[in-house]
Backbone and ligand atoms as CSV (ligand in chain L), in Angstrom:
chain,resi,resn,atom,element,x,y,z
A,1,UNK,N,N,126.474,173.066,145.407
A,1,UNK,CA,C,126.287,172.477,146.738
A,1,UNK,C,C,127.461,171.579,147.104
A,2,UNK,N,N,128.077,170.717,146.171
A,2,UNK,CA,C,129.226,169.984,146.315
A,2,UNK,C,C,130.004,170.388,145.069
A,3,UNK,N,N,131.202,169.853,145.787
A,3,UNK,CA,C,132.639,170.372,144.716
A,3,UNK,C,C,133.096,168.970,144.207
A,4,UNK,N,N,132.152,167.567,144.623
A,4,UNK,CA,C,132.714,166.777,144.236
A,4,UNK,C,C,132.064,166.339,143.035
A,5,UNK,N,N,133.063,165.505,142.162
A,5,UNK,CA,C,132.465,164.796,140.910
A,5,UNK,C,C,131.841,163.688,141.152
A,6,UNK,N,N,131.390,163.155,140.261
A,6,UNK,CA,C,131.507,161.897,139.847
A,6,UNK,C,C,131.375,161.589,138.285
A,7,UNK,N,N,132.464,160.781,138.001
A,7,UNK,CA,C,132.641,160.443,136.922
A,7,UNK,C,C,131.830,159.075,136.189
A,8,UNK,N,N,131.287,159.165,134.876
A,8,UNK,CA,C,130.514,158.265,134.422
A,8,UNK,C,C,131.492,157.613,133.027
A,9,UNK,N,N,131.644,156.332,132.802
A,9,UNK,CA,C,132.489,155.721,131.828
A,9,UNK,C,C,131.195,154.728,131.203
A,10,UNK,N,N,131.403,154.557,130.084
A,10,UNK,CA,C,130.076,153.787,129.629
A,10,UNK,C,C,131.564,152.761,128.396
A,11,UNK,N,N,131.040,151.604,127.625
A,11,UNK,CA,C,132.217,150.527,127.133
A,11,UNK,C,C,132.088,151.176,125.350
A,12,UNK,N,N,130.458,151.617,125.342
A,12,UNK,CA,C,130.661,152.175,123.804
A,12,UNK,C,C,129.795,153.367,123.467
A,13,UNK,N,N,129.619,153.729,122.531
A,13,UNK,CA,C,128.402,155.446,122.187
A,13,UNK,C,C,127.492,154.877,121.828
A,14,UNK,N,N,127.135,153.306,121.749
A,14,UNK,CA,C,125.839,152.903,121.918
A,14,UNK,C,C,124.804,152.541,122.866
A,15,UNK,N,N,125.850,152.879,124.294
A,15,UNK,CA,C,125.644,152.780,125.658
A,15,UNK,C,C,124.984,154.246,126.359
A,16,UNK,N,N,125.372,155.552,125.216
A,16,UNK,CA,C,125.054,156.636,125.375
A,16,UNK,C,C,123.313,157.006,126.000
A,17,UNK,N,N,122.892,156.447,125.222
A,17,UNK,CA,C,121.195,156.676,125.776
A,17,UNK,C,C,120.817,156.720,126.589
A,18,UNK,N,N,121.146,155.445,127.592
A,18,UNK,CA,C,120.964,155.150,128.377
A,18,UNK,C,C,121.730,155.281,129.978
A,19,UNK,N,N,122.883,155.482,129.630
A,19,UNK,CA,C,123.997,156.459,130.724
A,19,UNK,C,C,123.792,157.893,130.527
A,20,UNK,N,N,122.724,158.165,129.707
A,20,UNK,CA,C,122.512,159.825,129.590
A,20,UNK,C,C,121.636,159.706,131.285
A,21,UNK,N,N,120.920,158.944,131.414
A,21,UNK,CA,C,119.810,158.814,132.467
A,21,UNK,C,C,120.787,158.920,134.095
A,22,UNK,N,N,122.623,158.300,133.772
A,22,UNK,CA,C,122.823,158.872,135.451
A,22,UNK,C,C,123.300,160.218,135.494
A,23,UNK,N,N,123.612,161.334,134.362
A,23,UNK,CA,C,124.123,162.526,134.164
A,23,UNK,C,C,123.179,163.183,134.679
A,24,UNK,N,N,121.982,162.823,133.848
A,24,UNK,CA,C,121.053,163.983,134.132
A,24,UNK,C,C,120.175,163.820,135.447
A,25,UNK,N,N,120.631,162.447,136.295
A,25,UNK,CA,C,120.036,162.385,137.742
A,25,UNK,C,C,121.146,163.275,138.147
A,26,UNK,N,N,122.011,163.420,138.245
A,26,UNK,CA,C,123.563,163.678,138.787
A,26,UNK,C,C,123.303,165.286,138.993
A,27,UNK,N,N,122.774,165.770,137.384
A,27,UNK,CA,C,123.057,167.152,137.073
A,27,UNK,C,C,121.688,167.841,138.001
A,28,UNK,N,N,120.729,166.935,137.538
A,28,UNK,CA,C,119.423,167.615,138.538
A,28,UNK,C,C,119.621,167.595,139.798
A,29,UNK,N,N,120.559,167.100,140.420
A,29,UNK,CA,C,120.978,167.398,141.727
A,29,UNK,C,C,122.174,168.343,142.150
A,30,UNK,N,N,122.558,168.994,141.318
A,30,UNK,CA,C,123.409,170.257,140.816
A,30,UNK,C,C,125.088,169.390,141.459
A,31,UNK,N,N,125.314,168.262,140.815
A,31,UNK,CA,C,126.083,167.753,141.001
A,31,UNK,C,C,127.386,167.683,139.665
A,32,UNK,N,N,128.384,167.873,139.962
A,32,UNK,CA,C,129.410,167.990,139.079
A,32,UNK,C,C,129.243,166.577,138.341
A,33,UNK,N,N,129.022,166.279,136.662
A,33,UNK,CA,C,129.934,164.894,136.262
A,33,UNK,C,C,130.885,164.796,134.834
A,34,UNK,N,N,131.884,164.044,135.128
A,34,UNK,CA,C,132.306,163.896,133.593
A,34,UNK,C,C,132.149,162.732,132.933
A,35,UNK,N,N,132.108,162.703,131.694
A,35,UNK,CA,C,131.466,161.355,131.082
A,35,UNK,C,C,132.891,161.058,129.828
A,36,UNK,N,N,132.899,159.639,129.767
A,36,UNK,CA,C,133.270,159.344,128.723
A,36,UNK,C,C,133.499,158.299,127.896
A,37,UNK,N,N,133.518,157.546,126.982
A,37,UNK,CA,C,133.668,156.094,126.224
A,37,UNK,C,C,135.078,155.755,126.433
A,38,UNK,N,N,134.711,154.440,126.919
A,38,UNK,CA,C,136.329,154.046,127.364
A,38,UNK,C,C,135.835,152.269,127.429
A,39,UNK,N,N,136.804,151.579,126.849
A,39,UNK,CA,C,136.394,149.704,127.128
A,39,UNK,C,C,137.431,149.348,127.525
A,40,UNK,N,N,136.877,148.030,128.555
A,40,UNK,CA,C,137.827,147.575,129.524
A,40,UNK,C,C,138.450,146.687,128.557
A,41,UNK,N,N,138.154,146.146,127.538
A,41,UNK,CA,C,138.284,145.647,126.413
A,41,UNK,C,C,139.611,146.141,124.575
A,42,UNK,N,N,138.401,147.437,124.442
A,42,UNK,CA,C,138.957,147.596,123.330
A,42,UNK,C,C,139.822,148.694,123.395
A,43,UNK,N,N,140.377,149.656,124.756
A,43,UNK,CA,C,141.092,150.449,124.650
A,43,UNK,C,C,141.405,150.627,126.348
A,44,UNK,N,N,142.333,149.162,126.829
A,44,UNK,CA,C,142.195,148.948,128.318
A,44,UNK,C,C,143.590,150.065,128.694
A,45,UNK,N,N,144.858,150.668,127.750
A,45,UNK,CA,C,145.620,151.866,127.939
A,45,UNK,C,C,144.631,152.670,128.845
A,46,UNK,N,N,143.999,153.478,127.652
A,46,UNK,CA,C,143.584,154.873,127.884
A,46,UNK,C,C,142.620,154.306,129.068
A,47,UNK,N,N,142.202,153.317,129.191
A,47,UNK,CA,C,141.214,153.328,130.578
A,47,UNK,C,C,141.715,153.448,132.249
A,48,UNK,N,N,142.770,152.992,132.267
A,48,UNK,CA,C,144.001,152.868,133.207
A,48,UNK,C,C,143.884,154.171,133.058
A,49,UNK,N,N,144.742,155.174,131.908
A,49,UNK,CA,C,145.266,156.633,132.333
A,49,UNK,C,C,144.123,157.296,132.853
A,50,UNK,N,N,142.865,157.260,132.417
A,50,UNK,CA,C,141.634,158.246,133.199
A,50,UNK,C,C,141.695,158.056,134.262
A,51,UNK,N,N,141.590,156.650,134.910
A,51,UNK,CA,C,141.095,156.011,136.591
A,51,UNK,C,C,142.042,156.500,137.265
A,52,UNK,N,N,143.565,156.209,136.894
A,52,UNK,CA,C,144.683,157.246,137.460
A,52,UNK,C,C,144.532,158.675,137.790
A,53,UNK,N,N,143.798,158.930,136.741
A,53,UNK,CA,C,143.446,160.783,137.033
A,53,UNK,C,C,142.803,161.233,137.823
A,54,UNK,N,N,141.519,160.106,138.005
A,54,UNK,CA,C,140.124,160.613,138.728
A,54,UNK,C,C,140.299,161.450,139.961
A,55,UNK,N,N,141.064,160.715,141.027
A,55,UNK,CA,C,141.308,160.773,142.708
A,55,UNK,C,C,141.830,162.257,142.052
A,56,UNK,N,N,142.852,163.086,141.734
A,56,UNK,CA,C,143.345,163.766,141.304
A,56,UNK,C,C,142.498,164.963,141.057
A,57,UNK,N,N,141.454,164.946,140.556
A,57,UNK,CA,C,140.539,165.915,139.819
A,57,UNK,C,C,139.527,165.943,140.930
A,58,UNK,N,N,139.477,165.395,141.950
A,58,UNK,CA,C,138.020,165.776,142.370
A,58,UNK,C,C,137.340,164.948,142.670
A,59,UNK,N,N,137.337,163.584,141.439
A,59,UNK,CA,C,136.328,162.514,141.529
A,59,UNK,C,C,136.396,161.551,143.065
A,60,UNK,N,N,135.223,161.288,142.904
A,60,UNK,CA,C,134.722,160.742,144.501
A,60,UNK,C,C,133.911,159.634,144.301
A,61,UNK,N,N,133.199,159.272,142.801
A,61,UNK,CA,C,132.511,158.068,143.078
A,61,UNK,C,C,132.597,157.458,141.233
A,62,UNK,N,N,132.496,156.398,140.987
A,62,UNK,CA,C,132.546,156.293,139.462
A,62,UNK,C,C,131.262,155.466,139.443
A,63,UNK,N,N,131.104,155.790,138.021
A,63,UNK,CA,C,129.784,155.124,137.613
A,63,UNK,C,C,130.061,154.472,136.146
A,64,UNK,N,N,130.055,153.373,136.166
A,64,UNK,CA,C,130.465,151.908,134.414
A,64,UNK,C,C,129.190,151.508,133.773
A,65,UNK,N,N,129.236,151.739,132.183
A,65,UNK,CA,C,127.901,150.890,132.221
A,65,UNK,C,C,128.475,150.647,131.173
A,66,UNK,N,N,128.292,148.910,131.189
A,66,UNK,CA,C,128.676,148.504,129.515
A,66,UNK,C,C,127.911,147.108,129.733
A,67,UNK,N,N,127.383,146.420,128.253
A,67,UNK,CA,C,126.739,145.659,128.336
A,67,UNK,C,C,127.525,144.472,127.776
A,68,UNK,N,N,126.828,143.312,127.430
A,68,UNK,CA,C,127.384,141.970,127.010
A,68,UNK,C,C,128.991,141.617,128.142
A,69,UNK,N,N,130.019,141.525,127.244
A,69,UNK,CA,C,130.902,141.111,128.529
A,69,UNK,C,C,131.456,141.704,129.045
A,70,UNK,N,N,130.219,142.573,129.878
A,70,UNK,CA,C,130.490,143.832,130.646
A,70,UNK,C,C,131.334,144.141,132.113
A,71,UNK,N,N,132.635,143.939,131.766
A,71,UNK,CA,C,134.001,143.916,132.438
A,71,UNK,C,C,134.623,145.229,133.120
A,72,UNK,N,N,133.536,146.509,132.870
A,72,UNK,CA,C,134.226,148.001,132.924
A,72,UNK,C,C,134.334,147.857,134.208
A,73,UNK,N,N,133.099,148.007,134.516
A,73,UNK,CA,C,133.194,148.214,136.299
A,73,UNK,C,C,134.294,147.512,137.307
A,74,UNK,N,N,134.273,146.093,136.573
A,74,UNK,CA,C,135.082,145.671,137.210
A,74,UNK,C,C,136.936,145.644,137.355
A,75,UNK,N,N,137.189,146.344,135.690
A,75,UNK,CA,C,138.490,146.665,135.874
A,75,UNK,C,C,138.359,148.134,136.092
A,76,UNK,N,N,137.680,149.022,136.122
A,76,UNK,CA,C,138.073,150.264,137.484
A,76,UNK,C,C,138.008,149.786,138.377
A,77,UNK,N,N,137.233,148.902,139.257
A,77,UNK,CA,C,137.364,148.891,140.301
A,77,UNK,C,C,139.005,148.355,140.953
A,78,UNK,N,N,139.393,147.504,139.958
A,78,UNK,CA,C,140.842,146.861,140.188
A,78,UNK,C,C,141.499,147.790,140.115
A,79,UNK,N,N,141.490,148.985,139.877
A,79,UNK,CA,C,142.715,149.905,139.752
A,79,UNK,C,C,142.646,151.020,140.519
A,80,UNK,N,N,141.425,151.267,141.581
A,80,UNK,CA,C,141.198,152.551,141.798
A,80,UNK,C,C,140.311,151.730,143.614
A,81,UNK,N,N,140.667,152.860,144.503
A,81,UNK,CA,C,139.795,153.115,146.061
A,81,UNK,C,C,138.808,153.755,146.080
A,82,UNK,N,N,138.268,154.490,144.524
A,82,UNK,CA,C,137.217,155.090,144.782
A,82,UNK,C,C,136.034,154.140,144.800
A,83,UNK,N,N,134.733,154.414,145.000
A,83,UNK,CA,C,133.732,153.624,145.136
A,83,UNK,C,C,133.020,153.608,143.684
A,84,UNK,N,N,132.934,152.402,143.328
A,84,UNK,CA,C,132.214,152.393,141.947
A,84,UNK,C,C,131.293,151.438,141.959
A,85,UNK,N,N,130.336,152.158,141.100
A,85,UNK,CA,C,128.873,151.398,141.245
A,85,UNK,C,C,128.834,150.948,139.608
A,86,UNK,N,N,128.407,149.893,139.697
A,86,UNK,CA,C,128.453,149.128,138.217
A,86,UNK,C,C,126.784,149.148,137.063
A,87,UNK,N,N,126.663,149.663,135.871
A,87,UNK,CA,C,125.622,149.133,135.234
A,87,UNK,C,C,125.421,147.915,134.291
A,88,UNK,N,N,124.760,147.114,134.053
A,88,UNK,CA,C,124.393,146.106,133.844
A,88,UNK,C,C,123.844,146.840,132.338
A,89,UNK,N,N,124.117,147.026,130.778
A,89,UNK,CA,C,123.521,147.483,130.189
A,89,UNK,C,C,123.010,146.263,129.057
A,90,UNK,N,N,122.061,146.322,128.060
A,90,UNK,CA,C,121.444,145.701,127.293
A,90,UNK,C,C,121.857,145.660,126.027
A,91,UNK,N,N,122.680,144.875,125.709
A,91,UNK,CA,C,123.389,145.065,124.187
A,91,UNK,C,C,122.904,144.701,123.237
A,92,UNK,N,N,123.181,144.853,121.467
A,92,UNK,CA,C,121.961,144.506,120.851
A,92,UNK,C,C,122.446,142.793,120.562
A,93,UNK,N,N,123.330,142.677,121.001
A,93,UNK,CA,C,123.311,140.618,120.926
A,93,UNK,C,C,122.930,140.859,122.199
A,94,UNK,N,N,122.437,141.056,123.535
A,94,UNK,CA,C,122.392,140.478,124.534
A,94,UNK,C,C,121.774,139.594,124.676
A,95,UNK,N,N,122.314,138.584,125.499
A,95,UNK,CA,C,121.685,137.697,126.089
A,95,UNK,C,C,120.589,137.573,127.493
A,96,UNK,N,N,119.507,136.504,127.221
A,96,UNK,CA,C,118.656,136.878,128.229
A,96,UNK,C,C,118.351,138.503,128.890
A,97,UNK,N,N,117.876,139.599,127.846
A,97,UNK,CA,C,117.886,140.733,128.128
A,97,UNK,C,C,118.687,141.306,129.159
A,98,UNK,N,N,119.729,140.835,129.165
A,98,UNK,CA,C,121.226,141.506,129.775
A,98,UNK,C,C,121.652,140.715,130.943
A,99,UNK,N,N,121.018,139.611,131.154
A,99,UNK,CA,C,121.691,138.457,132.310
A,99,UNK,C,C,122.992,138.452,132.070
A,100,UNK,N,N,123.364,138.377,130.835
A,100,UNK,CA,C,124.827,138.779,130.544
A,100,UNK,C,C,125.706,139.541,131.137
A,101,UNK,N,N,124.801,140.492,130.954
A,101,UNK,CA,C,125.955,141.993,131.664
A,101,UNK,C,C,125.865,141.897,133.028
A,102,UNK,N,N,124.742,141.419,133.781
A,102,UNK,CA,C,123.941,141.310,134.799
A,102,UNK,C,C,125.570,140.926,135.705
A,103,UNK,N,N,125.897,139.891,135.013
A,103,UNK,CA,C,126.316,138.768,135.692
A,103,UNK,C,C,127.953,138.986,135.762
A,104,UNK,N,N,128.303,139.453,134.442
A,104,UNK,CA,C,129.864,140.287,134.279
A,104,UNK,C,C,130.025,141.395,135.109
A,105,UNK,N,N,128.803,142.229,135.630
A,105,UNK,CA,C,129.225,142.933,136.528
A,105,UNK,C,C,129.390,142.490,138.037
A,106,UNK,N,N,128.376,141.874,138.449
A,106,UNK,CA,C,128.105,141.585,140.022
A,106,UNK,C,C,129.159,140.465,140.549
A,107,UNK,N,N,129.169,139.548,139.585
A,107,UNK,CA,C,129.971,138.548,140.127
A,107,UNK,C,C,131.674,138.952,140.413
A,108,UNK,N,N,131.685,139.994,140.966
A,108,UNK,CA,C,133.060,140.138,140.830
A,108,UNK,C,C,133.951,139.123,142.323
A,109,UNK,N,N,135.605,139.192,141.685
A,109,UNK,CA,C,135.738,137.985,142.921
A,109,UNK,C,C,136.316,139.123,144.635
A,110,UNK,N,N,136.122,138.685,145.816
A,110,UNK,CA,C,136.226,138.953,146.685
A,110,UNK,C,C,137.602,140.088,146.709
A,111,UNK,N,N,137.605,141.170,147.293
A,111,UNK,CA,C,138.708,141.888,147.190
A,111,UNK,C,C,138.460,143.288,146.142
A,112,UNK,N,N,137.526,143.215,145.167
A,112,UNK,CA,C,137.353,143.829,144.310
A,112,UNK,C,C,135.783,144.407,143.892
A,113,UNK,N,N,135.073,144.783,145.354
A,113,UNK,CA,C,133.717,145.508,145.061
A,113,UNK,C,C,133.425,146.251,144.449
A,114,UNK,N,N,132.189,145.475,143.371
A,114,UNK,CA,C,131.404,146.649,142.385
A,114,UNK,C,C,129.910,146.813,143.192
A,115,UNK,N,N,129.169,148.237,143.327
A,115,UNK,CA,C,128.325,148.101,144.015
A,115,UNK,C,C,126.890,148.224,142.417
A,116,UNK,N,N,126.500,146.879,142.099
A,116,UNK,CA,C,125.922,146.463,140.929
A,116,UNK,C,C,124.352,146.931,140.850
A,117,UNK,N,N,123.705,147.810,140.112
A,117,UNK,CA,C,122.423,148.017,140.061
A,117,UNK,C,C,121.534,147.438,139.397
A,118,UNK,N,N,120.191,147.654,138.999
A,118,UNK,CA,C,119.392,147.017,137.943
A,118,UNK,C,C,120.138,146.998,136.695
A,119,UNK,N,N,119.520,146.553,135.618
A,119,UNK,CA,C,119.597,146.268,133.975
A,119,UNK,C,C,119.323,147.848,133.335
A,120,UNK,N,N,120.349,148.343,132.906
A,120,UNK,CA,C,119.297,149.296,131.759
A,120,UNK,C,C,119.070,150.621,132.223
A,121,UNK,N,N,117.494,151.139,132.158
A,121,UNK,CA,C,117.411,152.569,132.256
A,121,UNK,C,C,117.206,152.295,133.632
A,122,UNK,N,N,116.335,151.726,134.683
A,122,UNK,CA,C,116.113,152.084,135.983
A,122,UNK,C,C,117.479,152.197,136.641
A,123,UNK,N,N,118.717,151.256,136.142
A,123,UNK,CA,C,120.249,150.824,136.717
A,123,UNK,C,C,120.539,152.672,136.597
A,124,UNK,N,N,120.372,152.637,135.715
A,124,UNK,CA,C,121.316,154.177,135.478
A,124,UNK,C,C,121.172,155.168,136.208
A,125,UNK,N,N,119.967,155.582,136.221
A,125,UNK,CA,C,119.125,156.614,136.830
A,125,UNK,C,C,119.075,155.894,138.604
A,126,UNK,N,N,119.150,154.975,138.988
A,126,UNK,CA,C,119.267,154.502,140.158
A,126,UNK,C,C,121.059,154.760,140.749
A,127,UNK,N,N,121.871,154.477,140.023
A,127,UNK,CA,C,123.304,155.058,139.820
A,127,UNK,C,C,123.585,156.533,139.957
A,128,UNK,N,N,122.486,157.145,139.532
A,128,UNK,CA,C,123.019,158.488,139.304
A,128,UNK,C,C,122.644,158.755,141.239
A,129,UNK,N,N,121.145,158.136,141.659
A,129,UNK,CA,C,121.010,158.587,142.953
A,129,UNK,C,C,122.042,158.104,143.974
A,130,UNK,N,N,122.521,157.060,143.290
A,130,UNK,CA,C,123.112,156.146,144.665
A,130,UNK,C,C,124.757,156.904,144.978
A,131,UNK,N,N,125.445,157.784,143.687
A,131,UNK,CA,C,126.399,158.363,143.829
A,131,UNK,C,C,126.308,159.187,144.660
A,132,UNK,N,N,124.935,160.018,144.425
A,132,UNK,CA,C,124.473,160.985,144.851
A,132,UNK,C,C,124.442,161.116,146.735
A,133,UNK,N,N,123.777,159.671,147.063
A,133,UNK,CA,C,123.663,159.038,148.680
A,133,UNK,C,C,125.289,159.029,149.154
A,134,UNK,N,N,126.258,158.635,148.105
A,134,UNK,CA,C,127.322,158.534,149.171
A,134,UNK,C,C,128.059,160.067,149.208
A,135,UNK,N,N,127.900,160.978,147.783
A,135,UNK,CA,C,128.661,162.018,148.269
A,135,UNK,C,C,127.666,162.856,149.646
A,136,UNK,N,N,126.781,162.309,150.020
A,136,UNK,CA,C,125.791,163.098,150.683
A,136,UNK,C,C,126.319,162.792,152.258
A,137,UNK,N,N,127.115,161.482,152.253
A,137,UNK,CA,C,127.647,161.206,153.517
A,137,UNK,C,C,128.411,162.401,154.106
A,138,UNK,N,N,129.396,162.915,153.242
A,138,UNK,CA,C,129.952,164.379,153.759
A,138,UNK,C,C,129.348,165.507,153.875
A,139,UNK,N,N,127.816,165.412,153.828
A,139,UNK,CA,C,127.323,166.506,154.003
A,139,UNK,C,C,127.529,166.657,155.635
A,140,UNK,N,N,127.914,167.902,156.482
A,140,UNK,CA,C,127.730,168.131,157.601
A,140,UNK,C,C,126.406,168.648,157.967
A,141,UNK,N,N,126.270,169.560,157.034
A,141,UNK,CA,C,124.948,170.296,157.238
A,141,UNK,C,C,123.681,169.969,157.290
A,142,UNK,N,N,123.410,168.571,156.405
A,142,UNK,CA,C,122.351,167.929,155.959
A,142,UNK,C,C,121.550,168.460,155.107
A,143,UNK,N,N,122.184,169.326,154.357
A,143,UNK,CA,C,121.195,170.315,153.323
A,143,UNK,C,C,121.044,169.494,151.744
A,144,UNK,N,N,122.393,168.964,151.465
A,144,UNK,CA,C,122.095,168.115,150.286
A,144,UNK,C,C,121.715,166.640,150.629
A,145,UNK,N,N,121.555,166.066,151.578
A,145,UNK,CA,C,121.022,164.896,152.347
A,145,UNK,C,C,119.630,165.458,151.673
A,146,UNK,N,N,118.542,166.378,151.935
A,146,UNK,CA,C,117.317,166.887,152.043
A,146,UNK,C,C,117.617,167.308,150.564
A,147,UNK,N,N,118.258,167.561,149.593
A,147,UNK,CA,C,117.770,167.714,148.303
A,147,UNK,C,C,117.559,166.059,147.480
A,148,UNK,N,N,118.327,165.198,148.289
A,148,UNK,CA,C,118.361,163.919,147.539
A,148,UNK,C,C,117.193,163.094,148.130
A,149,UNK,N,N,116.716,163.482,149.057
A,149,UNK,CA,C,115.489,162.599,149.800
A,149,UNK,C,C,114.315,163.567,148.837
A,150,UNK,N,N,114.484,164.724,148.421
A,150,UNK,CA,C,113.343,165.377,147.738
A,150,UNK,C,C,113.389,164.601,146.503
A,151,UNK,N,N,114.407,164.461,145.911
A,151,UNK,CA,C,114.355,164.164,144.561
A,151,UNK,C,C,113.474,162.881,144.544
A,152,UNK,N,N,113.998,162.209,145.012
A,152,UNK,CA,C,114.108,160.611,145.260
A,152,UNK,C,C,112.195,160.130,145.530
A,153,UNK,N,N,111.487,161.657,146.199
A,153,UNK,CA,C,110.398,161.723,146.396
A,153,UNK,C,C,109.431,161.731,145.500
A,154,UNK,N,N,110.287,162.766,144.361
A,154,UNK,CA,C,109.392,163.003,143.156
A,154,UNK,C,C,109.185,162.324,142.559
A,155,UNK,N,N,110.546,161.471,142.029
A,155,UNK,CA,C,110.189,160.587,141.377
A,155,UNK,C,C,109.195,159.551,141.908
A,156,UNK,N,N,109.273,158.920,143.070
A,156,UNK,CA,C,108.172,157.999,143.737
A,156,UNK,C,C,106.947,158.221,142.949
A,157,UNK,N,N,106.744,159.809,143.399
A,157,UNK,CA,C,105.426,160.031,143.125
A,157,UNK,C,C,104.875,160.406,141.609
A,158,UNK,N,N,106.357,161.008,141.189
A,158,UNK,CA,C,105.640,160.739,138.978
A,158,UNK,C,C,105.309,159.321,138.727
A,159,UNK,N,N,106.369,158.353,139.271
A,159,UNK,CA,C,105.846,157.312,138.650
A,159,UNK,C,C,104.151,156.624,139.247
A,160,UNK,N,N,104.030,156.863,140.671
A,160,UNK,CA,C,103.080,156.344,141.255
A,160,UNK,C,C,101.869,156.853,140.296
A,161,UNK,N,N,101.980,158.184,140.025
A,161,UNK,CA,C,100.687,158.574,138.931
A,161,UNK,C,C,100.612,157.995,137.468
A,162,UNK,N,N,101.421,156.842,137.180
A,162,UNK,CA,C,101.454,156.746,136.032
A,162,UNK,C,C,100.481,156.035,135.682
A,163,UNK,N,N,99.140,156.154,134.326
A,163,UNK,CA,C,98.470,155.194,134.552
A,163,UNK,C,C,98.313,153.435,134.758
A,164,UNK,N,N,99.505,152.789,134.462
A,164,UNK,CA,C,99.794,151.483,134.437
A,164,UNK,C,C,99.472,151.599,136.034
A,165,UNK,N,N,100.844,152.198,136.612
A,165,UNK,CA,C,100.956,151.805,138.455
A,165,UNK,C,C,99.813,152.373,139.262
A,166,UNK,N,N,98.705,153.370,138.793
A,166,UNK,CA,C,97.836,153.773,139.307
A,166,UNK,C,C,96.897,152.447,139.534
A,167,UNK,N,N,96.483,151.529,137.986
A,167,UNK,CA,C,96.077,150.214,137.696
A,167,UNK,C,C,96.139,149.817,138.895
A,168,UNK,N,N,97.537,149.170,138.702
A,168,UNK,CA,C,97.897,148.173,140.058
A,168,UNK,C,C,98.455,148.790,141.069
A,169,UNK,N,N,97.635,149.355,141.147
A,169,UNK,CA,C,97.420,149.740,143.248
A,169,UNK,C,C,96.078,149.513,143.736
A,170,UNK,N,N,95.188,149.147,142.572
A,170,UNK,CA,C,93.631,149.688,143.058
A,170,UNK,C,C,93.465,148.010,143.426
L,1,AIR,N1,N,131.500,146.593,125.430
L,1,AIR,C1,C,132.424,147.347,124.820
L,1,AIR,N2,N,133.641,146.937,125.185
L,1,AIR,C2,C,133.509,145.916,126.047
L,1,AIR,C3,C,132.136,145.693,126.198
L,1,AIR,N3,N,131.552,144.771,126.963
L,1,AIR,C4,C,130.047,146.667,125.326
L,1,AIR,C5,C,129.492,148.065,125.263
L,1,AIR,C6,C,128.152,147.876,124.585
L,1,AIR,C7,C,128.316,146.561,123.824
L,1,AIR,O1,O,129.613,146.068,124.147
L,1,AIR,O2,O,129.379,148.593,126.570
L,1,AIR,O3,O,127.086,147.740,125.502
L,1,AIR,C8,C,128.188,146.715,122.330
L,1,AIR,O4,O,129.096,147.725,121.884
L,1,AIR,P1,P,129.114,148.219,120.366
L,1,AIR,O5,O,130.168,149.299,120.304
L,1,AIR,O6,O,129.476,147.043,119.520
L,1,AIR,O7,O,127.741,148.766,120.078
């Protein structure tokens, strides 16, 4: 349906689990992505040469998830015009169940927008849709507009049946 990517960077392969959750929103929307371990930190070279590449290949939106002093998002965003949406992930020192990362991502300073989601698994899987909303802006047709409002539906409604949220609705 689209020819565009979006690329997913996570800070380590312990971040894997849980950035599996924006691939496979991405992929269930028959959306191109590439993934890969890269720290803004421990290998800030090779992170530069990918972000350089992206515009190049296709890519159209990036997606960061790294936890504790979770800096990814914010140095792609310093190097690159594409639009990148930041995750907030849960590290196993984290602090205040990821206020940490929370806070390394969003607070970025003026000039340099990360567009920052929840903590964790809802962040990811909320990432995978929100890439999804902006490559949908070029839809002319409105045909993948209407696959992402379906998706976006289902889920509503798996979770609404779940017995916890069934609980608290009554
Ligand atoms: N991280 C890696 N480089 C910079 C940062 N902030 C993050 C990873 C992961 C956490 O540090 O994104 O969430 C712990 O990584 P590891 O490899 O020690 O398990």
């Amino acid at each position: 349906m689209t020819t565009s990517k979006v690329a997913i960077v996570m800070g380590s392969t312990s971040d894997q689990a849980t950035m599996r959750l924006a691939a496979d929103t991405l992929e269930g929307l028959g959306i191109e992505t590439e993934t890969r371990v890269l720290s803004a930190h421990r290998t800030p070279e090779a992170l530069r040469e990918w972000v350089d590449s992206l515009d190049g290949r296709g890519v159209r939106v990036v997606i960061c998830g790294a936890g504790g002093a979770a800096h990814l998002a914010g140095a792609v965003a310093a190097l690159t015009t594409l639009p990148v949406i930041g995750v907030p992930l849960v590290a196993p020192n984290a602090i205040a169940g990821g206020l940490d990362a929370l806070l390394s991502t969003v607070q970025m300073p003026r000039g340099i927008p990360v567009a920052t989601v929840a903590v964790g698994e809802p962040g990811a899987a909320n990432a995978g849709i929100l890439a999804a909303e902006i490559l949908a802006i070029g839809d002319e047709l409105r045909v993948f507009v209407a696959r992402v409002d379906r998706f976006k539906r289902q889920i509503d409604f798996a979770l609404a049946d779940q017995p916890k949220n069934r609980a608290r609705a009554r």
